[in-house]
C-alpha positions as CSV (number, residue, x, y, z in Angstrom):
1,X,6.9,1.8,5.7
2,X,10.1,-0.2,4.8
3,X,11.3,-3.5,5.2
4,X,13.5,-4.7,7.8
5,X,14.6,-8.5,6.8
6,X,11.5,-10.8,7.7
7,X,9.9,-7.8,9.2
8,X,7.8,-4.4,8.4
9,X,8.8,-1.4,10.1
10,X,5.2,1.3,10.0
11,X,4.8,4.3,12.1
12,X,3.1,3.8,15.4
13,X,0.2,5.4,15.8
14,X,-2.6,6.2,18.8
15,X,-4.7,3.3,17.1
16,X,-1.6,0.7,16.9
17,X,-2.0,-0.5,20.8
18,X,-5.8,-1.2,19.8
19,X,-5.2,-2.6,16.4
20,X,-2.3,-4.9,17.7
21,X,-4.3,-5.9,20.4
22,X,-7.1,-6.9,17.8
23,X,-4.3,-8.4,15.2
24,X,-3.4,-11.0,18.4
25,X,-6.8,-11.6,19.3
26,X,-7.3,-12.8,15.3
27,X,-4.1,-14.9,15.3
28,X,-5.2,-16.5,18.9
29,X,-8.0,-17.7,17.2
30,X,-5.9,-19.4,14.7
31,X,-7.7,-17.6,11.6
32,X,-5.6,-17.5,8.3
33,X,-4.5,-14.2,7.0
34,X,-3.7,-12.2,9.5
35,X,-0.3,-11.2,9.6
36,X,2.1,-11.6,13.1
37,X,2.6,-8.4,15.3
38,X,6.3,-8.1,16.8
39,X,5.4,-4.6,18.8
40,X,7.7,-1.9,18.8
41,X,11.6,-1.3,18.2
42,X,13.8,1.3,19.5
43,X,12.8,3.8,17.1
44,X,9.0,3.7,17.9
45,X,8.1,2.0,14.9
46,X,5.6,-0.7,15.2
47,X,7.2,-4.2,13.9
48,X,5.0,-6.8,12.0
49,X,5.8,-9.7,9.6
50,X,6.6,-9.5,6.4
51,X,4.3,-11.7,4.2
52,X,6.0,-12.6,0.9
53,X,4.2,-13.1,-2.1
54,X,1.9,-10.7,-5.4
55,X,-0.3,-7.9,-3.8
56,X,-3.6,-8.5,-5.4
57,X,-3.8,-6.0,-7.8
58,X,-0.9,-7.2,-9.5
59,X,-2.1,-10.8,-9.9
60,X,-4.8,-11.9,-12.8
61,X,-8.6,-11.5,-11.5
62,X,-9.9,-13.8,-9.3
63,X,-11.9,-16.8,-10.6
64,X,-15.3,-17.7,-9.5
65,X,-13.4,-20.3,-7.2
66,X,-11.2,-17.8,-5.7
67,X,-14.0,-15.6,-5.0
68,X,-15.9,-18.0,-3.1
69,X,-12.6,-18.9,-1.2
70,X,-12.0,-15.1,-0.3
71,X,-16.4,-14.4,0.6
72,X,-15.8,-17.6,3.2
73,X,-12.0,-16.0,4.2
74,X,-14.3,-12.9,5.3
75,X,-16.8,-14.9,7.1
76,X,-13.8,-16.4,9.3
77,X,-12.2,-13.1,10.3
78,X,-15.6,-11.7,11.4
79,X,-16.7,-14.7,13.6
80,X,-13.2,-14.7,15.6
81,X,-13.7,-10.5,16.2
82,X,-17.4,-11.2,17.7
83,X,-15.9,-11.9,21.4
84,X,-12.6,-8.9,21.0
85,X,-13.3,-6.5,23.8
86,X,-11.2,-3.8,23.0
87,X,-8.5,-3.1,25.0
88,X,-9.5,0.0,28.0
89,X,-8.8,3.5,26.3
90,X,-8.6,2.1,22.8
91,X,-8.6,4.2,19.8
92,X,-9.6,3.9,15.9
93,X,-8.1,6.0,12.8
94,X,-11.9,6.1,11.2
95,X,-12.3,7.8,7.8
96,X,-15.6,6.8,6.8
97,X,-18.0,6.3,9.4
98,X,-19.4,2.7,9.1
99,X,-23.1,2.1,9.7
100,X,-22.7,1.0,13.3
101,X,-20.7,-0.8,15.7
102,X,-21.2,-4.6,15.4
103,X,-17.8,-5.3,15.9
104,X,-14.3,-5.1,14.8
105,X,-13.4,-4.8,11.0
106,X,-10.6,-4.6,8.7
107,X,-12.5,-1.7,7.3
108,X,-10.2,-2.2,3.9
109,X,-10.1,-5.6,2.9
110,X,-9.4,-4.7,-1.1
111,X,-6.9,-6.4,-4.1
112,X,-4.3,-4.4,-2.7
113,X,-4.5,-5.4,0.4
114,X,-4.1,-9.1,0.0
115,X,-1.1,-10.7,-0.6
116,X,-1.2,-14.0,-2.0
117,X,1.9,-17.1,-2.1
118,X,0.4,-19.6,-3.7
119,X,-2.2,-21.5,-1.2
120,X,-1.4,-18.8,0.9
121,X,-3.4,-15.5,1.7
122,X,-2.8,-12.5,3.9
123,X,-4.4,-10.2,4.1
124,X,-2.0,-6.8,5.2
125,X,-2.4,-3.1,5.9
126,X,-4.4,-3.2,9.2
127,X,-4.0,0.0,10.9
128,X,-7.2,1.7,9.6
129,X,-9.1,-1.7,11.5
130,X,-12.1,0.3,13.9
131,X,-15.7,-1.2,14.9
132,X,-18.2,-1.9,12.0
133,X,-20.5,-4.0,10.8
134,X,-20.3,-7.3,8.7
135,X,-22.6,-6.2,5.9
136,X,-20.4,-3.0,5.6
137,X,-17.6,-4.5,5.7
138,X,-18.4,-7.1,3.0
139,X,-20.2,-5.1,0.8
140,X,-16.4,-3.2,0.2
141,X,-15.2,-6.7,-0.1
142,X,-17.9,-7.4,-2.4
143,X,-16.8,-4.2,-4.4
144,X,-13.4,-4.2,-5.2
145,X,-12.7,-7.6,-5.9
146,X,-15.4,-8.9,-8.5
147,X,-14.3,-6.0,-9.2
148,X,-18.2,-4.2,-9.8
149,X,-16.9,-0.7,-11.5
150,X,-17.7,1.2,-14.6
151,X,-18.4,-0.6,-17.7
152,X,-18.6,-3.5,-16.2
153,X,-21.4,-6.5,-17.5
154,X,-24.1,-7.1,-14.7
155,X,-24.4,-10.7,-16.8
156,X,-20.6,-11.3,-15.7
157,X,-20.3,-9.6,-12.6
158,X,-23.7,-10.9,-10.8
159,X,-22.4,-14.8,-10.3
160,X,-19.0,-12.8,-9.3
161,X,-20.9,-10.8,-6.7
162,X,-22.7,-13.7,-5.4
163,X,-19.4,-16.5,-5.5
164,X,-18.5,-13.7,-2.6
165,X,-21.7,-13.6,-0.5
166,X,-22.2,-17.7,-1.5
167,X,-18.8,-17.6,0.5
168,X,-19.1,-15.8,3.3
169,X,-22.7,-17.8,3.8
170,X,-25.0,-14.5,4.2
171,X,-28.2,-15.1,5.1
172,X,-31.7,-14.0,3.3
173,X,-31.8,-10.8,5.4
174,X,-28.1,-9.5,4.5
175,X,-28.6,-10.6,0.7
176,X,-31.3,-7.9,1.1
177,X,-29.8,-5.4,2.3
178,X,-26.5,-5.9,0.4
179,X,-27.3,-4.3,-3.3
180,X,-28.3,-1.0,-1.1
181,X,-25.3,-1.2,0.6
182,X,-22.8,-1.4,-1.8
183,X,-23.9,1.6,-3.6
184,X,-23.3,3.6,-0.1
185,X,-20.6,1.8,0.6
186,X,-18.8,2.9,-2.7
187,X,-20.6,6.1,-2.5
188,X,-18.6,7.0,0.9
189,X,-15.2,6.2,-0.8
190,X,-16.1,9.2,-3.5
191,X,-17.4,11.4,-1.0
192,X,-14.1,11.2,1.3
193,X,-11.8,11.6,-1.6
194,X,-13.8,14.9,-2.6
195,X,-13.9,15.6,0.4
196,X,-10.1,15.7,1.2
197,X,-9.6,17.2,-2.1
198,X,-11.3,20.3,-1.1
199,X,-9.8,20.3,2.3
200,X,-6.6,19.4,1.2
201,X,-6.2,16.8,3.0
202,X,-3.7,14.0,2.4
203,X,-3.5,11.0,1.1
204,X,-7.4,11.6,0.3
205,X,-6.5,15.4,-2.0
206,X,-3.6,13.0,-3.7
207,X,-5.5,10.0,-4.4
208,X,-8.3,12.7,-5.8
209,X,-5.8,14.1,-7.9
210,X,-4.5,11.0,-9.8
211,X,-8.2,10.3,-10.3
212,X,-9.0,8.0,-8.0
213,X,-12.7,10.1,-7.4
214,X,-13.7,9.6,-11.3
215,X,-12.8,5.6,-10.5
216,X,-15.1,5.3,-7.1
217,X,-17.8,7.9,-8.7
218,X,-18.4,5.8,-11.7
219,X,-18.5,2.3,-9.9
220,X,-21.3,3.9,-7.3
221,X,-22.9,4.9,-10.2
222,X,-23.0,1.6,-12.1
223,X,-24.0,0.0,-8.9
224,X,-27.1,2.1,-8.3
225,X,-27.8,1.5,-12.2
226,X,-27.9,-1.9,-11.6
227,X,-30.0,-2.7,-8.6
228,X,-32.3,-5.5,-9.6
229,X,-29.3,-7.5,-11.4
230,X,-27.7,-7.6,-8.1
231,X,-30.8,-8.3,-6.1
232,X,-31.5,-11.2,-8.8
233,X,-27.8,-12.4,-8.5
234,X,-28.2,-12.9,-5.0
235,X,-31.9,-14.3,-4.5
């Protein structure tokens, strides 16, 4: 990937038609944070806007505020994919399976996938977008950005859990299912960077490597030690 002026050069891929398709769909809709899409220039490489501003991960945690703010950000992108038909042929770059096909998800939204300019956020990195469901979706959401990881406080990071699913507006039958959810959904990111470390496959045997797997194993962990704090946050 590299910048070109007020634009992002990436490597086109057999899911770009599909994912550009959905990126334009989003924007149509007039939801925030979704970058432009400029197609392709004459070396193949799919063109997109650059969005200015501090990735996530580099900015201080979000505040309960924030949280909420980012939960009902969520809420908006997954309302305006419910009508996408996916354009005839498309394709998906799918590394963990979701739990079904409601409709058409980010599939990453995580700290460093959002860029933030003040008032303004975008999220970025949309190429691994493929059919899922809301509640898998926002459990990853619900995840990394609290963040809910080892040695974390379930007295701290309970009324950050539920400033997220407050919102996004989740109903009684999602707040449910959520705690559950979480743990699998943090469970998969383990498993696929094991996974690719015995296969050797990349980026998932590199990420294993710089210890990324002991990171995703312990938050699973501390999710599934925590079940009835989260079922209690959220009631």
């Amino acid at each position: 990937m590299v910048r070109s002026g007020d634009t992002v050069r990436k490597p086109w891929t057999p899911a770009t038609p599909a994912v550009h398709a959905f990126l334009r769909h989003l924007r149509g809709k007039g939801v925030p944070g979704v970058p432009a899409v400029h197609g392709r220039d004459e070396q193949g490489r799919q063109v997109l806007e650059y969005v200015p501003g501090e990735q996530g991960l580099s900015a201080p945690p979000m505040t309960v505020a924030e949280l909420r703010r980012l939960g009902t950000m969520v809420r908006a992108l997954h309302d305006a994919s419910a009508d996408f038909v996916p354009p005839p042929g498309a394709r998906w770059e799918v590394a963990i399976p979701p739990d079904g096909a409601e409709l058409v998800c980010h599939q990453d939204l995580a700290p460093w996938n959002l860029i933030r300019d003040g008032e303004t956020w975008t999220f970025i990195d949309w190429d691994a977008a493929a059919p899922g469901t809301r509640l898998w979706d926002l459990a990853y959401v619900a995840q990394t950005f609290p963040p809910l990881v080892a040695g974390g406080d379930p007295r701290a990071d309970g009324p950050r859990l539920r400033a997220v699913v407050d919102g996004y507006g989740l109903d009684a039958a999602g707040r449910d299912a959520l705690p559950e959810l979480l743990v699998r959904r943090t469970r998969a990111m383990f498993d696929l960077l094991e996974n690719g470390a015995r296969s050797g496959t990349l980026p998932w045997a590199r990420l294993w490597a710089e210890g990324h797997g002991v990171h995703w194993g312990g938050a699973a962990d501390y999710l599934a030690g925590h079940l009835p704090e989260w079922r209690s946050a959220l009631r």
